[in-house]
N, C-alpha and C positions, 0 to 999 in steps of 0.2 A: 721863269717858272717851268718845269716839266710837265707834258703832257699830263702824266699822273696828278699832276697837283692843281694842273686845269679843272682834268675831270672832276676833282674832287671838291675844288672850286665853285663849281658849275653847280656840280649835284647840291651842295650844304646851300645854296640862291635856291636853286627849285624846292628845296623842302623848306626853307622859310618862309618863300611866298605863299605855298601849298597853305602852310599853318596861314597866312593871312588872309587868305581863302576863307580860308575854313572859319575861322575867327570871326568876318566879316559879316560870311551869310547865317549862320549861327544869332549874330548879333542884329543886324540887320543895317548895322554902320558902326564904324566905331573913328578915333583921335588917333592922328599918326602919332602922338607919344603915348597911347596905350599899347600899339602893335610895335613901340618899339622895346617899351618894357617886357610886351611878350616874348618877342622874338631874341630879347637879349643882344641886340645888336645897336649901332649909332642912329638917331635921327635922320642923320643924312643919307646912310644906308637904306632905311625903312623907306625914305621919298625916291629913293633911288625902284626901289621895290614897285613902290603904289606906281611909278610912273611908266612902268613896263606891263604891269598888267593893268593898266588901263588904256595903255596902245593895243593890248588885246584885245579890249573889248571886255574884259572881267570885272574891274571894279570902275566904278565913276566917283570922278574927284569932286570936293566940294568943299570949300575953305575950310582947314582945320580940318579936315577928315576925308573918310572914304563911303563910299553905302556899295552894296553889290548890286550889280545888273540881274533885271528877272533872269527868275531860272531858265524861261525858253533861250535867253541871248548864253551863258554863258556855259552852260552844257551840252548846247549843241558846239560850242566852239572847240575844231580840232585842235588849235592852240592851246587849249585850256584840256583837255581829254588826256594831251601825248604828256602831261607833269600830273595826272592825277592817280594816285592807287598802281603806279606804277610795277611796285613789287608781285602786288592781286594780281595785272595782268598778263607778266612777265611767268607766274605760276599756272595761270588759266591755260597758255601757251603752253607750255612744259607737257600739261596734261592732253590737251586736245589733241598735239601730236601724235598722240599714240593711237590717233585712230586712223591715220595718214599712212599709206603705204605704198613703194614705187609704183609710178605707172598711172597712178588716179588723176583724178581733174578734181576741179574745186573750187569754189565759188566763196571769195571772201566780201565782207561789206564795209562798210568805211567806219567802222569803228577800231577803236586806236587798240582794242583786246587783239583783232586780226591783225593788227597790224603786226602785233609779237608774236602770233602765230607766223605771220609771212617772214620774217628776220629766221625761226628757225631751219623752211623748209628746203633750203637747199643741200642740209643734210641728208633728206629724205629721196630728193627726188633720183627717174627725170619724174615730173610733174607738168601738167598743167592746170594754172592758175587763171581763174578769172574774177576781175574786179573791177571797181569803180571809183577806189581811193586813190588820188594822188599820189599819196607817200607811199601805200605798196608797191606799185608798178616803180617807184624811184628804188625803192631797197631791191627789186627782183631784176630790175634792165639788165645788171649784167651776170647773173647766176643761168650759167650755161646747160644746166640741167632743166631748166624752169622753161618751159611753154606760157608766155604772157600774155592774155588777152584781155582788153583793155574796154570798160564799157565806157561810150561816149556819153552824150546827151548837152542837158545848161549845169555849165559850171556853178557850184556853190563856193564861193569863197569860205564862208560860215565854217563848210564841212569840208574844206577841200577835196571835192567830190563832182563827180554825175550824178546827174538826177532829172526829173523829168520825164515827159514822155518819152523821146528819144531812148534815153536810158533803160524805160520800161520796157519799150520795146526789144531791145535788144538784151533784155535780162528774157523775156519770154522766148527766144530763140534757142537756149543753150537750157542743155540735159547735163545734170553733172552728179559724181558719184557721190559727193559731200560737199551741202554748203555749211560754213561755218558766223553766225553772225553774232552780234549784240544788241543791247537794247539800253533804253534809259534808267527800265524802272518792270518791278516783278511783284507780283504778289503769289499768294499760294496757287492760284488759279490762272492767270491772264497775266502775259506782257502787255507793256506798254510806251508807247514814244509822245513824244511833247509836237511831235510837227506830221500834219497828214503829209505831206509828199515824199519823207522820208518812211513814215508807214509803207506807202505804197511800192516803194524800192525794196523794202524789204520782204515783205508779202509776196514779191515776184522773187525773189531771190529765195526764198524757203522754200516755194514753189519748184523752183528748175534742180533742189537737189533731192538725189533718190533717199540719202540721209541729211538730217537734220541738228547741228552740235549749235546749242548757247551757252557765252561765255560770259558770267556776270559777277562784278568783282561784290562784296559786302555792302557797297554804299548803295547797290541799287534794287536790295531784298527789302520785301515788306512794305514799298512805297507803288505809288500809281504817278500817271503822271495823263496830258488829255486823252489820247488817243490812244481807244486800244488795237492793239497789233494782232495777237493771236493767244489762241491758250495755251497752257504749259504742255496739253497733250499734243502740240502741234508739232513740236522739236523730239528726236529721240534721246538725246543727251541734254541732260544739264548741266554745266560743271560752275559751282561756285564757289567763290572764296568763305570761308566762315571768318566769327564764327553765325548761327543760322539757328535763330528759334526752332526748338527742337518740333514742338509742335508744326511752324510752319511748313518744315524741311517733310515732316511724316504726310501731309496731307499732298504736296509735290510728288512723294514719294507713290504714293495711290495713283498720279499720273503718268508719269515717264519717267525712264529712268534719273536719278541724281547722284551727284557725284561732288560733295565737299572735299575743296583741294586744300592740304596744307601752305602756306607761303612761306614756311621752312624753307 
């Protein structure tokens, strides 16, 4: 098989499990021969499916079927973030760049929207980048334009991330011209994250930038989730995917700026 026909391999697995995802938590369990009637694919295929995203950590098996893991377990998982709304955040990126210009520093957070952000910015730079995610600093090592500064702290397998006090501290050390982060969950007024410790990573990282860019793809308007993070007037950009209750979007709109991205 060609490369091409891997990728494409590859991709048509991620978007049928996505769908079983989706199917699952929607339902709240369902029969591997319902998901496989959905997904139009074999039996053996579909167990093949359940059995890798339950090595993730996404769904739990249980004779004849699946159920999904709370939502704190499978939303925080960067496994599960880097195959979700990936178009969303592949367009969030597109947009946010434009507020990036040679020469600046920047401060990304460990969500998988920066992450598309960091795959763009070697076009842009020289830059200096600082973060906390795993996978960015692996996409930026050898982009010779990029200044990488790498925050430590306790490793999160969860998030493949720093976190921590360690982390904190060293998120309160650095001034940067624009941080860029995400979040779980938004309403008209207040963001919000499902875990204090990563609240608090990000609290200091909105903190140390002089501007403020959030990146939220559709699935994560109009919902709350435990903990609140900060208000929408906290960020100076918003950039979301739609589409976006119009009403919601206008009372956002009364705090900081917004910006609906197409994913055209």
């Amino acid at each position: 098989m060609t490369n091409q026909g891997k990728r494409a391999t590859r991709q048509q697995r991620q978007q049928r499990q996505q769908q079983i995802v989706d199917h699952v938590v929607a339902h709240g369990d369902a029969a591997a021969a319902d998901l496989a009637e959905l997904t139009g694919v074999s039996l053996m295929t579909v167990h093949r499916d359940i059995t890798e995203l339950v090595e993730r950590g996404v769904l739990r098996k249980y004779h004849g079927g699946v159920s999904a893991q709370p939502s704190t377990v499978f939303e925080s998982s960067s496994d599960y973030r880097l195959h979700s709304h990936v178009a969303d955040k592949n367009a969030l990126a597109k947009e946010a760049l434009k507020f990036i210009t040679p020469g600046m520093s920047l401060m990304l957070d460990d969500s998988t929207s920066a992450l598309a952000l960091a795959r763009l910015l070697p076009q842009v730079g020289p830059l200096t980048v600082v973060t906390n995610y795993r996978l960015i600093t692996e996409e930026l090592r050898d982009a010779e334009n990029i200044r990488l500064m790498c925050i430590g702290g306790e490793y999160s397998r969860t998030h493949d991330s720093w976190i921590g006090l360690p982390a904190l501290e060293m998120v309160a050390g650095f001034s940067v011209d624009l941080t860029v982060l995400s979040t779980s969950a938004m309403t008209a007024t207040m963001t919000f994250h499902q875990e204090q410790e990563i609240v608090a990573v990000k609290r200091a990282m909105r903190d140390a930038g002089a501007r403020r860019v959030l990146l939220m793809d559709r699935s994560k308007v109009g919902r709350s989730a435990l903990h609140r993070l900060a208000g929408v007037e906290a960020f100076d950009h918003v950039l979301l995917t739609g589409p976006v209750e119009s009403g919601l979007l206008a009372s956002m709109g009364k705090l900081t700026d917004v910006r609906v991205v197409d994913t055209d």
